[in-house]
C-alpha positions in Angstrom: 2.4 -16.2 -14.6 -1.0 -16.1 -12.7 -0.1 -16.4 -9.3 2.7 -14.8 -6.0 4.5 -18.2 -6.0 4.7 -18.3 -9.9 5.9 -15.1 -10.3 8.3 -15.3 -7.7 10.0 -18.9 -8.4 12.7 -17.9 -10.5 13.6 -15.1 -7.8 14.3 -18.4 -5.6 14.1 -18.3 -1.8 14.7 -14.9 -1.1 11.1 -14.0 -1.6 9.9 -16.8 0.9 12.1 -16.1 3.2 11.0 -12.2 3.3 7.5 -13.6 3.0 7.6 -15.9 6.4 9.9 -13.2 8.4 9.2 -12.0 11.6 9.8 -8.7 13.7 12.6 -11.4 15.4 15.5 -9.1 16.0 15.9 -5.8 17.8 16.2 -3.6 13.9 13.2 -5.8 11.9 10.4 -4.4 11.7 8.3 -6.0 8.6 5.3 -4.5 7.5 2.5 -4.6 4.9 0.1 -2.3 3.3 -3.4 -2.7 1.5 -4.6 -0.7 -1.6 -8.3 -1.3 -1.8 -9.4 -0.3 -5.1 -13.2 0.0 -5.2 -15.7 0.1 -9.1 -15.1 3.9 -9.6 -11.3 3.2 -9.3 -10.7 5.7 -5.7 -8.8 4.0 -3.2 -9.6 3.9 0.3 -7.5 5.9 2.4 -8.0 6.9 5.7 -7.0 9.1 9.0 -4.3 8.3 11.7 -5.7 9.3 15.2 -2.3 9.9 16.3 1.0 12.0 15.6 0.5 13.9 12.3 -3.0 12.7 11.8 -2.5 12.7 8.1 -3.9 10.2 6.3 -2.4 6.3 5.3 -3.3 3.0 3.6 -4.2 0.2 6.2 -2.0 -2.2 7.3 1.0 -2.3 10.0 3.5 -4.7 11.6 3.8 -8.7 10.5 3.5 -10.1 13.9 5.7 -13.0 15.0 4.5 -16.4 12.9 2.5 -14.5 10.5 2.7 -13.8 7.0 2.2 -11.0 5.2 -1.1 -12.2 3.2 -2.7 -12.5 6.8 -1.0 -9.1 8.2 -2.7 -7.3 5.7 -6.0 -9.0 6.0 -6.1 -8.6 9.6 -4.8 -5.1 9.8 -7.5 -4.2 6.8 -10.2 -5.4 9.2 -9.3 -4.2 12.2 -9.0 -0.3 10.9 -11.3 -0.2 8.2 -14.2 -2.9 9.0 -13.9 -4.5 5.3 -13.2 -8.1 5.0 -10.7 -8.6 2.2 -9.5 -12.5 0.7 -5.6 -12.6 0.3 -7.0 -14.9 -2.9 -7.2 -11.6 -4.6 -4.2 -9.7 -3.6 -1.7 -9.3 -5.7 1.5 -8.3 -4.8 2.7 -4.6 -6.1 5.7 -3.8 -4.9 8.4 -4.8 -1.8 10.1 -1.4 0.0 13.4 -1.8 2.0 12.8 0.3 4.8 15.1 1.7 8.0 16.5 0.4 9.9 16.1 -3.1 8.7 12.8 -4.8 7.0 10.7 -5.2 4.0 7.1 -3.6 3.5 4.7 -5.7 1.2 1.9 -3.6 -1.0 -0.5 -5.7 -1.9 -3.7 -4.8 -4.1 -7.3 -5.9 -4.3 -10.3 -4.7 -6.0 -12.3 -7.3 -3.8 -13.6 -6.6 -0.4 -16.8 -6.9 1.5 -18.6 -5.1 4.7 -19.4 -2.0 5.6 -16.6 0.7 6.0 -16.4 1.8 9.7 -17.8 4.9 10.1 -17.2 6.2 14.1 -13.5 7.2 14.6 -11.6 4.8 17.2 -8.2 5.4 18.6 -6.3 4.5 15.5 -8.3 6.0 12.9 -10.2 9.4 12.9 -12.0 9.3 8.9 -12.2 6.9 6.3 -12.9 7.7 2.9 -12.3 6.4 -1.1 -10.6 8.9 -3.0 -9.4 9.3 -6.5 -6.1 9.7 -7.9 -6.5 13.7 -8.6 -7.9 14.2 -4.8 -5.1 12.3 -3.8 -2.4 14.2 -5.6 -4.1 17.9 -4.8 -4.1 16.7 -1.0 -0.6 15.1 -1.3 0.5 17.3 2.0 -2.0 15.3 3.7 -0.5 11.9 3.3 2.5 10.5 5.2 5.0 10.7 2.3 5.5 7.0 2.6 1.7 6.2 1.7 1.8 9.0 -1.0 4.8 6.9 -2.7 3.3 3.7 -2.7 -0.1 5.1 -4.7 2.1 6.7 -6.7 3.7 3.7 -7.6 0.6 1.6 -7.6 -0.4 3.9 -10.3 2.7 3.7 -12.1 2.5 0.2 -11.8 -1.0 -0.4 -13.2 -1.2 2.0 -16.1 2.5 3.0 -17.2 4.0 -0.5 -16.6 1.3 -2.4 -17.0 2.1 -4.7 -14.1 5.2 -5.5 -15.5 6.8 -7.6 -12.4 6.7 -6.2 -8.7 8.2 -3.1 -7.9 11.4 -3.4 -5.9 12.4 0.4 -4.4 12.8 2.4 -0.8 9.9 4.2 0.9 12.8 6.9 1.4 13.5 7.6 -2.5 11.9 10.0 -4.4 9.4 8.8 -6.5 8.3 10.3 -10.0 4.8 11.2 -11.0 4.5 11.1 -14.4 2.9 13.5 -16.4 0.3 11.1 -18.1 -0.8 10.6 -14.6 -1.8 13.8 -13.3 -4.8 14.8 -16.0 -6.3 17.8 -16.6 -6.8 18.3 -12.7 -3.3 20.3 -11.6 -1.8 23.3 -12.8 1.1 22.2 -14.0 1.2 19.9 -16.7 4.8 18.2 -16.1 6.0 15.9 -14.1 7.1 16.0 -10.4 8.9 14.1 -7.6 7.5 13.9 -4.2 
């Protein structure tokens, strides 16, 4: 299996029809997150502007007659400056979220520009971070984006991208004990 399409065939059309849906109806709201994943192996994360101000993955809404490939390319460029090539995404996981709709995690390790460095209405910083700073600044991550590089994590080193992760942003999610190192007090596993 090398590809979205190949290893989504034998889930038949439900997959492409999630994939082509659009915010259509009064309760979907579809979405799609990025996980840029740079040599060192930090992730870029960065600030909301607004609410909370904690900090997210980029990405957002999948606006009406677009897909979620081009969502997340556009949404990438538009709040962190990098150019990303949905060539080299590869699909993570799919979250059911409330009301009604389907977020799409992609990941890349491919990207190219200069990260944007002056806040802007959306975003206030913009940083890579590792896994440990990430986990010891959990509290400053919408619990939503906390979940999903949890399970990205998960994904790449427990289950060794064993087929895409199918779950709800609302569920607890486990962090396993061989992924928290040597860097937290407490050696066991947790949920967040």
């Amino acid at each position: 299996i090398k590809n979205d399409y190949e290893k989504w065939c034998f889930y038949g059309k439900f997959y492409f029809k999630l994939l082509n849906m659009t915010n259509t109806g009064p309760f979907y709201k579809n979405g799609t997150n990025l996980i840029i994943v740079n040599a060192e192996e930090r992730i870029y994360v960065q600030r909301a502007n607004y609410g909370e101000k904690k900090l997210m993955l980029p990405g957002g809404g999948i606006e009406r007659f677009e897909n979620a490939r081009v969502a997340a390319m556009r949404e990438t460029r538009e709040e962190s400056g990098f150019l990303v090539d949905d060539n080299f995404f590869e699909l993570c996981a799919l979250f059911h979220q409330r009301p009604y709709g389907v977020v799409f995690l992609y990941i890349t390790e491919k990207y190219e520009g200069e990260m944007l460095t002056e806040p802007d209405e959306e975003i206030s910083e913009r940083t890579f971070m590792s896994l440990e700073e990430i986990l010891e600044k959990k509290d400053e991550f919408f619990l939503a984006y906390i979940r999903m590089i949890v399970h990205y994590f998960d994904w790449k080193y427990i289950q060794v991208k064993k087929g895409v992760i199918e779950g709800a942003l609302s569920s607890k999610v486990l962090v396993p004990s061989s992924l928290i190192r040597h860097t937290h007090d407490e050696e066991q596993a947790y949920y967040i």
